[in-house]
N, C-alpha and C positions, 0 to 999 in steps of 0.2 A: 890335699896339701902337696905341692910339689918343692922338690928340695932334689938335689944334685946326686945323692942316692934312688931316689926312687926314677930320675931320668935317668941312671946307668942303669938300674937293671930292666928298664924298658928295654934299656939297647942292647944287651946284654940277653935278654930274653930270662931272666933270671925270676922267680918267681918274691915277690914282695908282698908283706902282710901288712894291712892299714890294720891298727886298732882304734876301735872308736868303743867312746865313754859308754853309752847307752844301749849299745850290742851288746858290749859285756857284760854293764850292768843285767842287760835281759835274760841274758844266758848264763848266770847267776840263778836269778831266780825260777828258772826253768829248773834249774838242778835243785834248787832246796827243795819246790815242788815232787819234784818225783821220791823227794826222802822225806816228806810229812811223814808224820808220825816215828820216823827213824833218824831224829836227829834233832828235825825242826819241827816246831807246832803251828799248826795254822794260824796263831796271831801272829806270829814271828815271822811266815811269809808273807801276814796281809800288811804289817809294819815295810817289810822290804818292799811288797809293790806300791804302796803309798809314795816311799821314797820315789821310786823310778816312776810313778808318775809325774811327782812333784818337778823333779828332775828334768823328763822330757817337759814339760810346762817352759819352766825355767830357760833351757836351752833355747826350744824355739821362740820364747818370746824376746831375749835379751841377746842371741847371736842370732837370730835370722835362719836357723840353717835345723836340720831333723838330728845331727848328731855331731861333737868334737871328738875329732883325735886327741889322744890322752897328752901329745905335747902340745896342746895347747892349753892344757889347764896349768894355772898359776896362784900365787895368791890373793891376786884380784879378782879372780873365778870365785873361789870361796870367801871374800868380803862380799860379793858384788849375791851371793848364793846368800849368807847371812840376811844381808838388806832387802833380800827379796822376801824371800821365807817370812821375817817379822813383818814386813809391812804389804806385803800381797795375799797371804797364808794366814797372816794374825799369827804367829805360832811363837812362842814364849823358850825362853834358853834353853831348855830342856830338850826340846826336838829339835830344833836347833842343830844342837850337838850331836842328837840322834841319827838324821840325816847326815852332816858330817862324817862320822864315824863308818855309817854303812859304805859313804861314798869312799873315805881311807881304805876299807875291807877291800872291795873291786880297787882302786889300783896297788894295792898291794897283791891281790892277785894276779894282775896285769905285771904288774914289775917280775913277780916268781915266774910269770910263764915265756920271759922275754918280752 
């Protein structure tokens, strides 16, 4: 994505961090992995890599592209993730919301880390 900040610190030479949706999400789940058993249980990371499957599925099939930048998710990301989920997924309000929630989890940790 380019935007008038990241051409000033081109010029600038200044160093800029893209955050994308599905890097983080991954690097998430790379850390719960390394603390199974201390913290998380292995269905709880295989529930999180479901999601980021689902996830990456979703992205590339509905934007074209292997990952967004976290300012491009909106509320139409998450209807448009709902609509998907029940009728490509089959998956009933419950996961659903399941999904949702892990996906809240990762930008909220995105927001705390800048």
């Amino acid at each position: 994505m380019v935007t008038a900040a990241v051409i000033k610190s081109e010029i600038h030479g200044t160093e800029h961090r893209v955050h994308l949706l599905l890097a983080s999400f991954e690097k998430e789940v790379q850390q719960m992995q390394l603390r199974e058993g201390n913290g998380f249980t292995r269905g709880t990371i295989k529930n999180w890599q479901v999601t980021l499957r689902h996830l990456r599925e979703y992205v590339r099939l509905q934007y074209k592209v292997n990952d967004l930048h976290f300012r491009q998710l909106d509320v139409q990301f998450l209807m448009d993730f709902d609509w998907f989920a029940r009728t490509k997924w089959n998956c009933r309000t419950n996961a659903v919301l399941k999904y949702i929630q892990r996906l809240q989890k990762i930008i909220r940790i995105a927001i705390n880390k800048g």
